[in-house]
N, C-alpha and C positions, 0 to 999 in steps of 0.2 A: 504494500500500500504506500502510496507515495505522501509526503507530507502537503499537499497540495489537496487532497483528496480527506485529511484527516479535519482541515479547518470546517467548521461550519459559519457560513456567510448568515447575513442579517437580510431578509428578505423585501427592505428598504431601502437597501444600501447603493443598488442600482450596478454592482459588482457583480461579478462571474460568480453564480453559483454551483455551490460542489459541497456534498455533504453525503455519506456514507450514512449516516444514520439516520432515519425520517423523524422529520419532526410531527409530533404528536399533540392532536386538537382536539377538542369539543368542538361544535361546530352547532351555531341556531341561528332562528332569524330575530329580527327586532321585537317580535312577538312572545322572545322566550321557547320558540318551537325549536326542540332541540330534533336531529339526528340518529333513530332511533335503527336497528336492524330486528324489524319483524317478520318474519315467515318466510325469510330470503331476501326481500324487496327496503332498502331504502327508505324511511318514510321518516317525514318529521311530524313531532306529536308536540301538544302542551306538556312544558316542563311542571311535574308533580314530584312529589318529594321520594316517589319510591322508582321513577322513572332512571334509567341507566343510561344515559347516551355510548352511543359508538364512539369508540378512538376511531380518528379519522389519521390515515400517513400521507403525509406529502414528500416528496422530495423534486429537484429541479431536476431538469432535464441538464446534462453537461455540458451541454454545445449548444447553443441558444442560438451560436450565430448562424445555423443553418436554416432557423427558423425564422419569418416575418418579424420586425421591429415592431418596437413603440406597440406592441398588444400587452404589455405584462408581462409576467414573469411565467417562462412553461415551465409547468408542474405536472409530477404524475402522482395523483390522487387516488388511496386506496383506502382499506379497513386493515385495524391490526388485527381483530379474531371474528371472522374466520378473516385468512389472510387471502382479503380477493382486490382486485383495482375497478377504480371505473372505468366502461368503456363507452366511446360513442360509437353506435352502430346506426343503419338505415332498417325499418320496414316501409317498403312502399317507398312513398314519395317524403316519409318525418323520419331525421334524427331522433333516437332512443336514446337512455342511459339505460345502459344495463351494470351489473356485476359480475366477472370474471373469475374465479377462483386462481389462486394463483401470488407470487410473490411480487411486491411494487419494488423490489431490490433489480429483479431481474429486468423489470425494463430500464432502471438506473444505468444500467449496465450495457446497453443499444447503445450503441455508436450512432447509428440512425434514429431518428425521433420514429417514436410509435405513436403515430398519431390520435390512433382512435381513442390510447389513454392517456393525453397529451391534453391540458387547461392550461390555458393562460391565465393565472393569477393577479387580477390588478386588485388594490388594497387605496381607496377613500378614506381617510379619517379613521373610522375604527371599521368600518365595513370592508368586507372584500368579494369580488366577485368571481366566478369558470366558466370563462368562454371557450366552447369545445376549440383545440385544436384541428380537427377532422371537416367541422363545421362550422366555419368561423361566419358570425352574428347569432350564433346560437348558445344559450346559458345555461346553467345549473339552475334548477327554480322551484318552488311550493308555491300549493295554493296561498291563497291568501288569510283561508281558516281553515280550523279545523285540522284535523290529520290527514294527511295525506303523500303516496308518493314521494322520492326524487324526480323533474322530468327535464328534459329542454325546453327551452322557448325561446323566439326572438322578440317577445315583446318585454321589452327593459322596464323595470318600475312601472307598469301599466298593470295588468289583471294580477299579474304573480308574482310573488319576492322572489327577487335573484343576488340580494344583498345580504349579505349572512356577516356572523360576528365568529369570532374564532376565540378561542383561550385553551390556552397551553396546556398540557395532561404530563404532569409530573411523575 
């Protein structure tokens, strides 16, 4: 392992990121709707006192410059248990998010960007947003109540939050 590869960068710092070890998140919307993994599927629910969110991993893709500028920071976004990545796939004519089973280390480890589990990271204030790699104008998003789903969208801040808050899992 090279000493280059041992640093963990600051994901605002607008530097080359390279980090071996994912960093780990809670992940909700401004509603308090946390990240929840019920029956396989992704969903964010109201946070209650006996509710558990998902560790969410991220880690930066290596080579950023082979990718589009000025989107954010690419990130490959997964779950620590079970250990699977998001992916953006197609049915039909709509971008899906699904879940992968599968280690987010190992796409760290592409030389080439893997697109489909590949988000662009931008970070507002204390908010941050996933715009697919794959499908670029397309977001991470929930309804707007209630429980519901992960899904894509391209409507920004309109019907569905795609603004989420993050806090570190020690």
């Amino acid at each position: 392992m090279t000493l280059e590869l041992d640093v963990i960068s600051i994901m605002d710092t607008g530097k080359q990121l390279r980090t071996e070890t994912p960093w780990l998140r809670h992940i909700q919307d401004l509603s308090s709707r946390v990240w929840v993994l019920h029956n396989d599927i992704l969903t964010a629910v109201p946070r209650k006192e006996q509710t558990v969110p998902v560790t969410v991993t991220l880690l930066p893709y290596q080579y950023p410059e082979a990718l589009e500028k000025d989107r954010g920071d690419p990130m490959y976004v997964g779950l620590r248990e079970p250990p699977c990545c998001l992916v953006c796939t197609k049915q039909g004519e709509q971008p899906v998010l699904q879940l992968k089973k599968g280690d987010i280390l190992e796409l760290y480890h592409q030389k080439e960007p893997v697109k489909p589990s590949l988000f662009y990271h931008t970070k507002s204030g204390t908010t941050s947003t996933f715009e697919s790699a794959a499908f670029p104008g397309w977001f991470i998003a929930v309804c707007s109540k209630g429980s519901c789903p992960l899904f894509l969208t391209q409507e920004l801040g309109k019907t569905h939050i795609t603004d989420f808050e993050m806090t570190t899992v020690h």
